[in-house]
ZADO-834287 format. One record per residue: chain; z, y, x of N, C-alpha, C, CB in turn; residue number from 1; residue in three letters. Coordinates in steps of 0.02 Angstrom, whole numbers. Each point is the difference from the previous one (the first is absolute). Glycine has a CB too. Example, Ala and Ser with C-alpha at 12.3 -4.5 7.8 and 13.67 -1.06 7.14 Angstrom:
A | 390 | -284 | 660 | 0 | 59 | -45 | 0 | 60 | 45 | 62 | -59 | -95 | 1 | ALA $
A | -98 | 112 | 77 | 3 | 59 | 42 | 37 | 55 | -39 | -108 | -32 | 59 | 2 | SER $
//
This chain:
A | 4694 | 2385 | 2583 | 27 | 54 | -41 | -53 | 53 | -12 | 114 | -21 | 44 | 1 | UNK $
A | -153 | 35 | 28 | -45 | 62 | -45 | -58 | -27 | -16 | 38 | 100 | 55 | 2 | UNK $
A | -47 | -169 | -55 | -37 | -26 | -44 | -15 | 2 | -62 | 22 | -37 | 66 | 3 | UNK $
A | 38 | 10 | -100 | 34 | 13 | -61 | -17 | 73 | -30 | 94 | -82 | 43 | 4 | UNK $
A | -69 | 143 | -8 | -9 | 48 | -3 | -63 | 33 | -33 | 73 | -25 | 81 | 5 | UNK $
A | -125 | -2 | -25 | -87 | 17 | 13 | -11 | -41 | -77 | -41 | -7 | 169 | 6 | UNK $
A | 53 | -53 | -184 | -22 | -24 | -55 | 27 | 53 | -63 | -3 | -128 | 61 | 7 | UNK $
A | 63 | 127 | -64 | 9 | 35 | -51 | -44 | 54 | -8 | 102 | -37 | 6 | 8 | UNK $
A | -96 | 92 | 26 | -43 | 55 | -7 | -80 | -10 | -6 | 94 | 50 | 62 | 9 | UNK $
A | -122 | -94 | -61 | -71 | -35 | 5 | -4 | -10 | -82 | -1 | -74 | 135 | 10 | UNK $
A | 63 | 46 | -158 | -10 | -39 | -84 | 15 | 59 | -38 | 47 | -132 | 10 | 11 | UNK $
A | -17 | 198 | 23 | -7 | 39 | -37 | -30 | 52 | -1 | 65 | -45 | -9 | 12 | UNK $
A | -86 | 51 | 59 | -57 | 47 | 4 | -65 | -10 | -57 | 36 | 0 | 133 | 13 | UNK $
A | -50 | -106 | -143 | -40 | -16 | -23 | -1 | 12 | -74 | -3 | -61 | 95 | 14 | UNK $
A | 76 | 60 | -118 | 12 | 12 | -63 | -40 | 54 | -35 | 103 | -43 | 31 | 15 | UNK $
A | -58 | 108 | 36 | -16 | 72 | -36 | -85 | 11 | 1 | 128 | 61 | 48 | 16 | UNK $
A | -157 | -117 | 5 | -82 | 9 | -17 | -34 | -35 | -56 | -7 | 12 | 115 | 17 | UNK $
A | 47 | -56 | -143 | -2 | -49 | -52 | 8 | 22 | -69 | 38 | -69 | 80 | 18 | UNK $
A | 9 | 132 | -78 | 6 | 18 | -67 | -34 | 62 | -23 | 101 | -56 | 9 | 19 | UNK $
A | -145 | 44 | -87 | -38 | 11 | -22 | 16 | 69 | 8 | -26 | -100 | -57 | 20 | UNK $
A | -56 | 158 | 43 | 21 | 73 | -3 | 1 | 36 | -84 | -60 | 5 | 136 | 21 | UNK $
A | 109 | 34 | -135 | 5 | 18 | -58 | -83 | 5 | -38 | 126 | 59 | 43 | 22 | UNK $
A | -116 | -64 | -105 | -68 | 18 | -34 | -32 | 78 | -6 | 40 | -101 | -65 | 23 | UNK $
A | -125 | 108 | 83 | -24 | 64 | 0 | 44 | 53 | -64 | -130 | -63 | 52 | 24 | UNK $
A | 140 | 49 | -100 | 37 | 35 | -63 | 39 | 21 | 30 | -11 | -54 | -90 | 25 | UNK $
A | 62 | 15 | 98 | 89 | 11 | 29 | -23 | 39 | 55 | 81 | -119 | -24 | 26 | UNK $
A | -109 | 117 | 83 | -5 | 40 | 40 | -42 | 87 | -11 | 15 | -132 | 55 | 27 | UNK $
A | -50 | 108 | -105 | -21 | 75 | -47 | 65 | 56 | -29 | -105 | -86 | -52 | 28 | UNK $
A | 125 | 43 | 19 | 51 | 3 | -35 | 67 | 36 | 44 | -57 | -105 | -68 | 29 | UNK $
A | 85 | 89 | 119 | 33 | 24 | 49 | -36 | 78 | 32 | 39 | -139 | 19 | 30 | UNK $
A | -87 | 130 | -13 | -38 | 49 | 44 | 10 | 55 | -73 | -105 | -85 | 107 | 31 | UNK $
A | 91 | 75 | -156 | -2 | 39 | -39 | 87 | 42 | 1 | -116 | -82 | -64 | 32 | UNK $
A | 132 | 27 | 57 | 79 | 25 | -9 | 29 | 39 | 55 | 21 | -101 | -62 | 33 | UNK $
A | -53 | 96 | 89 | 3 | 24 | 65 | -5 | 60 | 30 | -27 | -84 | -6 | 34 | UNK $
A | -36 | 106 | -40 | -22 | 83 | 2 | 32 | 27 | -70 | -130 | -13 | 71 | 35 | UNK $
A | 150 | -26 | -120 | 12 | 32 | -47 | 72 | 30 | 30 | -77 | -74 | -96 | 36 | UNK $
A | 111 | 45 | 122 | 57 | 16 | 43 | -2 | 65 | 76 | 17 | -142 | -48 | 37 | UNK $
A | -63 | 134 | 64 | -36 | 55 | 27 | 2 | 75 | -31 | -67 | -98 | 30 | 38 | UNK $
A | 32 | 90 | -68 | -22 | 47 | -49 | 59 | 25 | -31 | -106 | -54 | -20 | 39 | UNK $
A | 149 | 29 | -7 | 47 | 8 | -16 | 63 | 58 | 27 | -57 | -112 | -25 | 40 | UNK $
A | 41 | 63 | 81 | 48 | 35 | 57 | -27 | 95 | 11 | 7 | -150 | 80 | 41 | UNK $
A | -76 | 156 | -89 | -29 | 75 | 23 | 30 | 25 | -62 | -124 | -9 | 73 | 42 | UNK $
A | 131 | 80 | -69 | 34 | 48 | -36 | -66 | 37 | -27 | 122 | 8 | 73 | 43 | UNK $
A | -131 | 1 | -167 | -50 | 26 | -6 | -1 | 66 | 9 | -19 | -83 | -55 | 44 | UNK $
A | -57 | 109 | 72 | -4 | 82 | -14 | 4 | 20 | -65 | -66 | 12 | 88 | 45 | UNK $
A | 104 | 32 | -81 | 15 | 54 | -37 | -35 | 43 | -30 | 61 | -15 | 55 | 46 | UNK $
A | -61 | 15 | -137 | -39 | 26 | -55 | -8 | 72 | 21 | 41 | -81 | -93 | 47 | UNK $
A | -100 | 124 | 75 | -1 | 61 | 5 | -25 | 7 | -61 | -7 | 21 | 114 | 48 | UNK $
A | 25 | 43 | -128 | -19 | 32 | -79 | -63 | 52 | 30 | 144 | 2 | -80 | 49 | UNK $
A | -204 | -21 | 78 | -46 | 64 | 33 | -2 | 43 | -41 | -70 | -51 | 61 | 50 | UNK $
A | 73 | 59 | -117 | -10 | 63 | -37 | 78 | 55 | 10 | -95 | -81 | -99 | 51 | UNK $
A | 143 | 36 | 121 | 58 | 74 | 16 | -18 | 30 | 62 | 108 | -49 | -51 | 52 | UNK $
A | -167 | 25 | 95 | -19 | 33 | 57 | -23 | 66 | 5 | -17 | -97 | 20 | 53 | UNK $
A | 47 | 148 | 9 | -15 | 76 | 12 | -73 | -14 | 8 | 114 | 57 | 61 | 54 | UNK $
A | -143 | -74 | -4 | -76 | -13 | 7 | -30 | -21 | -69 | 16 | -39 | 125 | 55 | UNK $
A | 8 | -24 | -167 | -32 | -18 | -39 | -23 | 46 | -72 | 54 | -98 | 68 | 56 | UNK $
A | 6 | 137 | -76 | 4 | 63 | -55 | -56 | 57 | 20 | 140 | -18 | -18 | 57 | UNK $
A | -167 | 33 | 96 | -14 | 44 | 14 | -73 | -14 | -3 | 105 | 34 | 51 | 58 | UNK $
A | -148 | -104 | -41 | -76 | -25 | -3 | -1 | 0 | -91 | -16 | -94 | 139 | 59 | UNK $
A | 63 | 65 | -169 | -7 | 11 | -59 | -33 | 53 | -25 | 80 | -55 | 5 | 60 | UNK $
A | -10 | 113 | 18 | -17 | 53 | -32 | -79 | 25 | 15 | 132 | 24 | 3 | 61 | UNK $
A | -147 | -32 | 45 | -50 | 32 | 43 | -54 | -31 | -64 | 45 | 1 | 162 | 62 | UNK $
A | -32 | -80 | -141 | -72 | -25 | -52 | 10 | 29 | -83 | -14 | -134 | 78 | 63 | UNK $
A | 45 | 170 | -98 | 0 | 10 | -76 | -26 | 66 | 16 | 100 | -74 | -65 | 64 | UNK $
A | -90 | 126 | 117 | -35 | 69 | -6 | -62 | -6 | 2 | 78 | 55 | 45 | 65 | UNK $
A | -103 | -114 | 7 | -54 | 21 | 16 | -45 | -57 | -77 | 30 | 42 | 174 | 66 | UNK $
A | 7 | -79 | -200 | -52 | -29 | -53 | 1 | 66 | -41 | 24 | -142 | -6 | 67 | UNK $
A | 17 | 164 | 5 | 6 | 53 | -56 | -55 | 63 | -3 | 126 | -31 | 11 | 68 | UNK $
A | -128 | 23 | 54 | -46 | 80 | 29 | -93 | -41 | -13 | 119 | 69 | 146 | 69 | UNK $
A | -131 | -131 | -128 | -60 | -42 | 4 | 10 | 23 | -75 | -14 | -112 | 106 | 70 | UNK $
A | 32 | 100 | -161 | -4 | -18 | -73 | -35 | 64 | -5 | 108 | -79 | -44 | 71 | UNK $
A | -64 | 151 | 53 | -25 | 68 | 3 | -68 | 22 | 28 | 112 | 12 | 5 | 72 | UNK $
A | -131 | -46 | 29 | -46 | 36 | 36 | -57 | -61 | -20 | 79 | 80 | 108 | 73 | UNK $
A | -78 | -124 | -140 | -48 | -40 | -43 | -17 | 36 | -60 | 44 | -104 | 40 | 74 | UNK $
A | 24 | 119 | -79 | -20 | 24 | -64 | -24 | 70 | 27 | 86 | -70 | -88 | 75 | UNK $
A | -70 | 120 | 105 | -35 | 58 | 32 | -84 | -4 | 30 | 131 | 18 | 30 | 76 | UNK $
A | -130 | -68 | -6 | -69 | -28 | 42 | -51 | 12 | -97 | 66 | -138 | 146 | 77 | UNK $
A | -35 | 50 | -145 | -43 | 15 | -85 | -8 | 56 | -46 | 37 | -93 | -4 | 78 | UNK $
A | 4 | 142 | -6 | -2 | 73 | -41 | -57 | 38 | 38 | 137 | 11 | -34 | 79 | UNK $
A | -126 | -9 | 104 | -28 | 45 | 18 | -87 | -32 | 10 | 131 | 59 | 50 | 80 | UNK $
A | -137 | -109 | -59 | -87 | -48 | 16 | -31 | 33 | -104 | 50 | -189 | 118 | 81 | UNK $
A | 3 | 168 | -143 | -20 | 16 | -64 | -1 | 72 | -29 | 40 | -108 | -8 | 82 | UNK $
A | -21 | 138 | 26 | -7 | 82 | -15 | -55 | 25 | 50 | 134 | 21 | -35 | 83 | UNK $
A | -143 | -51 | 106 | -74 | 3 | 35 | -45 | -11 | -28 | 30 | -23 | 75 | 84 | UNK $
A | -19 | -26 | -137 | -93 | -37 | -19 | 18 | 30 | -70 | -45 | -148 | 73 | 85 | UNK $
A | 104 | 179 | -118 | -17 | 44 | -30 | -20 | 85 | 25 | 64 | -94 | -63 | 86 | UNK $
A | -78 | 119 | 119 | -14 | 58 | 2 | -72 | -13 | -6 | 99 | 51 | 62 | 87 | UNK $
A | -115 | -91 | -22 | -93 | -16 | 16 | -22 | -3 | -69 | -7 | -82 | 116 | 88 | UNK $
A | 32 | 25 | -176 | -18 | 20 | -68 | -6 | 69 | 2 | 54 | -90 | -55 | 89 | UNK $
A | -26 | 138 | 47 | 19 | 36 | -18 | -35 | 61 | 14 | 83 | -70 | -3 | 90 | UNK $
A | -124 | 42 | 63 | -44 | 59 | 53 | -52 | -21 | -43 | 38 | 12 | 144 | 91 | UNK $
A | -69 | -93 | -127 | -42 | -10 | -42 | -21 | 18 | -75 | 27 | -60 | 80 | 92 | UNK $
A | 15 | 75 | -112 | -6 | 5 | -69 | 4 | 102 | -21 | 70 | -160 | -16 | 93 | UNK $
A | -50 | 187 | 74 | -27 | 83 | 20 | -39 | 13 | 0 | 43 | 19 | 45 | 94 | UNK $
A | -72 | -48 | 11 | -64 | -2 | 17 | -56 | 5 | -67 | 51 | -70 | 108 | 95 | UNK $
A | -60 | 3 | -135 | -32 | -1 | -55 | 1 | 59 | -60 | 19 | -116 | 40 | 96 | UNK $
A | 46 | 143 | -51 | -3 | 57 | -46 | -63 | 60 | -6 | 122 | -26 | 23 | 97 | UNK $
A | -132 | 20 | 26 | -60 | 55 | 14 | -73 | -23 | -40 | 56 | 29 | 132 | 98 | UNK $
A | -52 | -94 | -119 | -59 | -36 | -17 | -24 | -4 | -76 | 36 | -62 | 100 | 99 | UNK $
A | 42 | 57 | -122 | 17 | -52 | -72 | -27 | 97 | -39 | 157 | -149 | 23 | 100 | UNK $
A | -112 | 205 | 11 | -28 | 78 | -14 | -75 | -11 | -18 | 82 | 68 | 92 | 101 | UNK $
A | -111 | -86 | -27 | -91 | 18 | -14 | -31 | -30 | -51 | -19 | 8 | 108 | 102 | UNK $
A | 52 | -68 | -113 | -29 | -58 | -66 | 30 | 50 | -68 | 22 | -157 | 70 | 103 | UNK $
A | 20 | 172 | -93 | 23 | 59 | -32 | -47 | 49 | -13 | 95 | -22 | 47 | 104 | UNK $
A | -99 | 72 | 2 | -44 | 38 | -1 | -71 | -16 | -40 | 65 | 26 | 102 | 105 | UNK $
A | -77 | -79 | -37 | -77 | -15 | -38 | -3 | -19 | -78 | -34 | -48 | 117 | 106 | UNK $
A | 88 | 12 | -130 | -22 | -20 | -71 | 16 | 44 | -55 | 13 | -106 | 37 | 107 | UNK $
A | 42 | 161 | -23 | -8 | 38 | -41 | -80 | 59 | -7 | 143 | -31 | 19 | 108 | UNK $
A | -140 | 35 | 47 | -83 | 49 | -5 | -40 | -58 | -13 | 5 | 108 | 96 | 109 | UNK $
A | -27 | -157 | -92 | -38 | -30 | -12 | -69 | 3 | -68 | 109 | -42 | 71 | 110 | UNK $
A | -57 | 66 | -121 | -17 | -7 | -55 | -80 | 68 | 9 | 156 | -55 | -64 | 111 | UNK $
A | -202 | 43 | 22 | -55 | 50 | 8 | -36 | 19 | 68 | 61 | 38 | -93 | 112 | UNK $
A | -46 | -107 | 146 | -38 | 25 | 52 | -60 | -56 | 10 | 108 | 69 | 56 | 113 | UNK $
A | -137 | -48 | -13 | -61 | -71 | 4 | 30 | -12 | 46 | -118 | 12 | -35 | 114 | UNK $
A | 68 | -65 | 5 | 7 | -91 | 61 | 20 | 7 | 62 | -97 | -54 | -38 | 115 | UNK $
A | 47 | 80 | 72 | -15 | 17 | 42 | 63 | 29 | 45 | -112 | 3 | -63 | 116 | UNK $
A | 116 | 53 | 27 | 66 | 30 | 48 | 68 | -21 | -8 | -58 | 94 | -2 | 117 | UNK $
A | 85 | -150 | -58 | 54 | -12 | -15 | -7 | -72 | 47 | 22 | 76 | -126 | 118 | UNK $
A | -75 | -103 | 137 | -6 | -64 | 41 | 17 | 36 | 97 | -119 | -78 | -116 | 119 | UNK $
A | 83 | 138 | 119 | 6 | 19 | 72 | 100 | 5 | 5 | -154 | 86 | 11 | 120 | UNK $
A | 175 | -38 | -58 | 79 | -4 | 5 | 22 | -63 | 0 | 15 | 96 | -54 | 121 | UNK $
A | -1 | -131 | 15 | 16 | -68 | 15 | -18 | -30 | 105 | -42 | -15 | -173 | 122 | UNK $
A | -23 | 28 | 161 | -17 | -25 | 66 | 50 | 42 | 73 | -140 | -26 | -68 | 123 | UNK $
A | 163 | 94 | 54 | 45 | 29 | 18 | 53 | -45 | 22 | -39 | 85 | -66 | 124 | UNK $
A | 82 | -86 | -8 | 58 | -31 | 12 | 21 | -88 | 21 | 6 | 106 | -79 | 125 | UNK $
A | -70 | -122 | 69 | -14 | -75 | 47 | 13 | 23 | 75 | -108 | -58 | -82 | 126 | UNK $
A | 56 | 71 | 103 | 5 | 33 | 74 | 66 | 17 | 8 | -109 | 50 | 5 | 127 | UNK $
A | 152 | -9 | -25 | 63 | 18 | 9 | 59 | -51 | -5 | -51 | 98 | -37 | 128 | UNK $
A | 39 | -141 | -9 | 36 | -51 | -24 | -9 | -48 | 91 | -32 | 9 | -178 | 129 | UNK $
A | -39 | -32 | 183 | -2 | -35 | 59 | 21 | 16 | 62 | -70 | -28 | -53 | 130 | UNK $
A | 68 | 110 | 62 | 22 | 29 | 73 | 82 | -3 | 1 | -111 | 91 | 11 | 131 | UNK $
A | 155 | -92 | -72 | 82 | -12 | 0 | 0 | -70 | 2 | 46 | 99 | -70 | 132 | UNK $
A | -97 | -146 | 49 | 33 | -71 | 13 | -15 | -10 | 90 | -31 | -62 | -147 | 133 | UNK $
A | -26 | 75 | 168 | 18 | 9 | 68 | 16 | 30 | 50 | -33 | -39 | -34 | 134 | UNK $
A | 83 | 89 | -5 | 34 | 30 | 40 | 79 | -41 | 19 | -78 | 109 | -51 | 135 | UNK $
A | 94 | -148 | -7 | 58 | -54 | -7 | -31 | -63 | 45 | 49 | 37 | -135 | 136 | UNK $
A | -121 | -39 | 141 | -4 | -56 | 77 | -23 | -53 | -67 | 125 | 26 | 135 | 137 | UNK $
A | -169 | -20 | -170 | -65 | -43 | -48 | -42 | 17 | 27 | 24 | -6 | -104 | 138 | UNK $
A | -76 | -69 | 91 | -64 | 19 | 13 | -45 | -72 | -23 | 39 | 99 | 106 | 139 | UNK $
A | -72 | -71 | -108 | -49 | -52 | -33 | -27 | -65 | 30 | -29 | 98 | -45 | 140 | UNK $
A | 11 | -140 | -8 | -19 | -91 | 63 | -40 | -8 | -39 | 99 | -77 | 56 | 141 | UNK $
A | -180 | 64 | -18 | -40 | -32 | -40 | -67 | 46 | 2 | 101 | -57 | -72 | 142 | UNK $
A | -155 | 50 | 100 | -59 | 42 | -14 | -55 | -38 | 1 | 45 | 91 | 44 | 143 | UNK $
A | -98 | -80 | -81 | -64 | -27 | 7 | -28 | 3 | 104 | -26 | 54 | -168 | 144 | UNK $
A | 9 | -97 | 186 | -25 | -28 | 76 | 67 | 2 | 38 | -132 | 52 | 6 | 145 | UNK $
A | 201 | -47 | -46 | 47 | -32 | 48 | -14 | -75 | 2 | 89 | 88 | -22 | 146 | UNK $
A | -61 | -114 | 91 | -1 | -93 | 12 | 51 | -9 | -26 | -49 | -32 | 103 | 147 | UNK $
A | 36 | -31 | -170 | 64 | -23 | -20 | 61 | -42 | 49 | -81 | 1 | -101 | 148 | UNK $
A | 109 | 26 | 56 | 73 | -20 | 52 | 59 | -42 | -66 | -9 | 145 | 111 | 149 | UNK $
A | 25 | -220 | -118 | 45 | -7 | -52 | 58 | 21 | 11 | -51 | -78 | -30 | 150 | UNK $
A | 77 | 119 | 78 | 61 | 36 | 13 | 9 | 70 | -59 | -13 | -44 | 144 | 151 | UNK $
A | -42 | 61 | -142 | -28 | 74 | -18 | -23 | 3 | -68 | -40 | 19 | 112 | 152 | UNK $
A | -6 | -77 | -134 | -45 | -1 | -48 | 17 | -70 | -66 | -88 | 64 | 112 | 153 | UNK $
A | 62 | -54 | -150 | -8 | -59 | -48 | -76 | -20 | -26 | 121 | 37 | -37 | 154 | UNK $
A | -148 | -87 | 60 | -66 | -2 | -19 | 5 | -29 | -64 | -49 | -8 | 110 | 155 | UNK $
A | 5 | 32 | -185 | 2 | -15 | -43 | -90 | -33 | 1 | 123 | 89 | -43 | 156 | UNK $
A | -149 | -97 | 87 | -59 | -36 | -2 | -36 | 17 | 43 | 4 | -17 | -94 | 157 | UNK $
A | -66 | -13 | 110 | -44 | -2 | 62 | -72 | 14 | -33 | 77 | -92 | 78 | 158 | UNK $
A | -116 | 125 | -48 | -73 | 4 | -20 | -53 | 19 | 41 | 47 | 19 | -90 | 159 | UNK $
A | -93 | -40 | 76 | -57 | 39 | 76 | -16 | 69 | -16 | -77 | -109 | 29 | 160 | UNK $
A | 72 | 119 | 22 | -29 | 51 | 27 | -39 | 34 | 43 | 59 | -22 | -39 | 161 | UNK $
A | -104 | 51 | 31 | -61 | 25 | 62 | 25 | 32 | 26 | -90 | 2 | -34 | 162 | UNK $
A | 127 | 59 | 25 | 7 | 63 | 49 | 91 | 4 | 34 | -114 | 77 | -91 | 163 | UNK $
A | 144 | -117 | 59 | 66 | -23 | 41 | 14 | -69 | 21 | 45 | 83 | -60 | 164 | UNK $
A | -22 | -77 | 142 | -8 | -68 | 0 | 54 | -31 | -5 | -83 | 9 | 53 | 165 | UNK $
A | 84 | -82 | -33 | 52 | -55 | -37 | 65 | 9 | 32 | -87 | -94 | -24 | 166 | UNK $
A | 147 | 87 | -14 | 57 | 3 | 10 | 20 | 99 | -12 | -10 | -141 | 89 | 167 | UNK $
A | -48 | 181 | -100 | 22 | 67 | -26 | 12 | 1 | -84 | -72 | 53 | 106 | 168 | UNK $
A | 106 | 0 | -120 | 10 | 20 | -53 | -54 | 32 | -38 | 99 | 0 | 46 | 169 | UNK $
A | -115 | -10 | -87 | -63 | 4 | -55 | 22 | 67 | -29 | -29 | -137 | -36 | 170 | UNK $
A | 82 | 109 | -29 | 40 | 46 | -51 | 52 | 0 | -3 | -59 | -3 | -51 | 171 | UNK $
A | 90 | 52 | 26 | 89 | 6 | -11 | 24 | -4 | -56 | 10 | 64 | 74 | 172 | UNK $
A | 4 | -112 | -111 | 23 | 0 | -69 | 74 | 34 | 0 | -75 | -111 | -30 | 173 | UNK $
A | 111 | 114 | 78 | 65 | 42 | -11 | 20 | -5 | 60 | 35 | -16 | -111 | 174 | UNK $
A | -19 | 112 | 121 | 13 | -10 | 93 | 68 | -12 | -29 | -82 | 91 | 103 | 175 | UNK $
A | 96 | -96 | -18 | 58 | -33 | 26 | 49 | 74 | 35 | -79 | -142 | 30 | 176 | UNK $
A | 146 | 117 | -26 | 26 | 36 | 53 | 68 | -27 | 27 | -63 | 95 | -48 | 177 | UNK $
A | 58 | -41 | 95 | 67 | -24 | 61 | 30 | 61 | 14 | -54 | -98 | 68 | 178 | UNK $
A | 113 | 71 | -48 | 59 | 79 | 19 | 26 | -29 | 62 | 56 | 52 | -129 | 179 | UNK $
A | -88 | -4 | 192 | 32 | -35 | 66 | -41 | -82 | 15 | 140 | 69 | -32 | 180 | UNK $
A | -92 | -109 | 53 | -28 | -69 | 17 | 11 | -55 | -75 | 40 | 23 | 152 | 181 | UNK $
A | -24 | 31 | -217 | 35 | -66 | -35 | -86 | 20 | -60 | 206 | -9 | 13 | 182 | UNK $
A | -213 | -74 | -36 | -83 | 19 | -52 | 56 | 5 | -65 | -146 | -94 | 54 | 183 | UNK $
A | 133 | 166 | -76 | 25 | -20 | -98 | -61 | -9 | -39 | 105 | 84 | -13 | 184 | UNK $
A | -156 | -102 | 26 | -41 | -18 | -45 | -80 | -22 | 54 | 78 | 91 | -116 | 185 | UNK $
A | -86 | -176 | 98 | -46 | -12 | 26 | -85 | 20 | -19 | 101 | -74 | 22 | 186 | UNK $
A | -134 | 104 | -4 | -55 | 33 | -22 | -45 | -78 | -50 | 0 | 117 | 131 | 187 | UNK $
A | -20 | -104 | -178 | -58 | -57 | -42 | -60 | 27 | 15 | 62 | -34 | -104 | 188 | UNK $
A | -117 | 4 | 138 | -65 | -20 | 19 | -34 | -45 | 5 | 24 | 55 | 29 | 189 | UNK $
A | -65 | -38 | -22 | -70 | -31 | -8 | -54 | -26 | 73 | 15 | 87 | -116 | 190 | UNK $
A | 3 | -137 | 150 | -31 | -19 | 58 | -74 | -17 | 5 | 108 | -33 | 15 | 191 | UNK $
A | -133 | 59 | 35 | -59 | -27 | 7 | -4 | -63 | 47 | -38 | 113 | -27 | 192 | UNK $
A | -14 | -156 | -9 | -16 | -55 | 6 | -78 | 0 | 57 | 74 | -25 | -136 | 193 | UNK $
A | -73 | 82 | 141 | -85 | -1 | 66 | -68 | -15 | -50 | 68 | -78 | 130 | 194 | UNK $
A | -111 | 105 | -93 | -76 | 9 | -21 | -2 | -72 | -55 | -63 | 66 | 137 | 195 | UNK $
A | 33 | -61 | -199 | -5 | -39 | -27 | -70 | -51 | 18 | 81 | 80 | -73 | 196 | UNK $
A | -79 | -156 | 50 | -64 | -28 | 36 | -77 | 24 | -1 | 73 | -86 | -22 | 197 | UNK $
A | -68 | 115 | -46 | -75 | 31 | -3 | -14 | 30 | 50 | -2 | 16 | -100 | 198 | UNK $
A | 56 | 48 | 133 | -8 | 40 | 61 | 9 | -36 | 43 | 29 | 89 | -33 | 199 | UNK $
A | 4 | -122 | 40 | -8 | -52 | 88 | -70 | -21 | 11 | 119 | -68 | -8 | 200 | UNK $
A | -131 | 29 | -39 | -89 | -22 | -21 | -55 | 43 | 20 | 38 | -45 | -102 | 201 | UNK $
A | -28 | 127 | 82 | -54 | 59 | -8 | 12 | 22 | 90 | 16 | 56 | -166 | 202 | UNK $
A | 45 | -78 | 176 | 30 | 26 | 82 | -44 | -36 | 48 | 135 | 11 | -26 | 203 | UNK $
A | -130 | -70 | 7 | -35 | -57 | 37 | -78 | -13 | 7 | 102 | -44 | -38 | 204 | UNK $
A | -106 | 72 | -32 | -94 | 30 | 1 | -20 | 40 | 58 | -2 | 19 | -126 | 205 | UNK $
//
């Protein structure tokens, strides 16, 4: 009898090891269903409206004063940079009145005077003219036995020379100038090129 028994449970045990396992899909497939059922089951959170938030009304507000106040104090910034660089015109072009007077002057007296003394007035109001441009912080770039510099200078040609030597400035075809560290006008010269060969030759004698 518990023979019988032992067998039975043996042929079926063998069965349930015998029969095939569901397919990877189907078992996907379940698992899926599975959490979708899950998921299901959780209760979602709950929508918030952030903009009816007391806090949220109050950063708002905040960020619209303060863009508002940035906008003001830009356009203010700019008025006030531009009415700065119109006063300086403005000094500048004072200034000169005095000058633009002497040129006046002179040319009305001019008439029936000699050379001589109508050239010395003029020479006056040069001088005067030059001591107000550097008094505004001009000044001149460019002199005969300065060392050229292409920062400074513009060489319009090279030539020898006996009595300056090479890499100095010869002549000034048109000075130059600068205001502070900035060049408004690069000086045109004339470089020397060093003792010409004849003189190297007569040197060497």
């Amino acid at each position: 009898m518990a023979n019988a028994q032992d067998e039975a449970e043996t042929k079926a045990g063998a069965e349930e090891a015998a029969a095939p396992e569901a397919p990877a899909e189907e078992q996907a497939g379940q698992a899926a269903e599975a959490e979708a059922g899950t998921k299901a089951a959780e209760p979602e959170a709950p929508k918030v409206d952030v903009e009816s938030l007391p806090e949220w009304t109050e950063l708002h507000d905040k960020y619209l004063r303060l863009h508002a106040e940035f906008e003001n104090y830009r356009r203010r910034t700019a008025r006030e940079s531009l009415e700065q660089a119109r006063r300086g015109e403005f000094k500048v072009l004072g200034s000169l009145l005095g000058v633009v007077d002497d040129f006046d002057r002179a040319i009305e007296g001019g008439e029936g005077q000699e050379a001589q003394a109508f050239f010395a007035g003029m020479k006056m109001i040069h001088d005067r003219f030059n001591r107000l441009l550097a008094d505004f912080g001009l000044k001149t770039v460019g002199a005969v036995g300065d060392k050229f510099d292409p920062e400074l200078h513009e060489a319009l040609m090279k030539q020898p020379s006996d009595s300056v030597e090479e890499d100095r400035i010869v002549a000034v075809f048109e000075k130059g100038y600068a205001a502070g560290d900035r060049i408004l006008r690069h000086a045109k010269v004339v470089v020397s090129a060093g003792k010409s060969e004849e003189e190297n030759n007569n040197s060497k004698e």
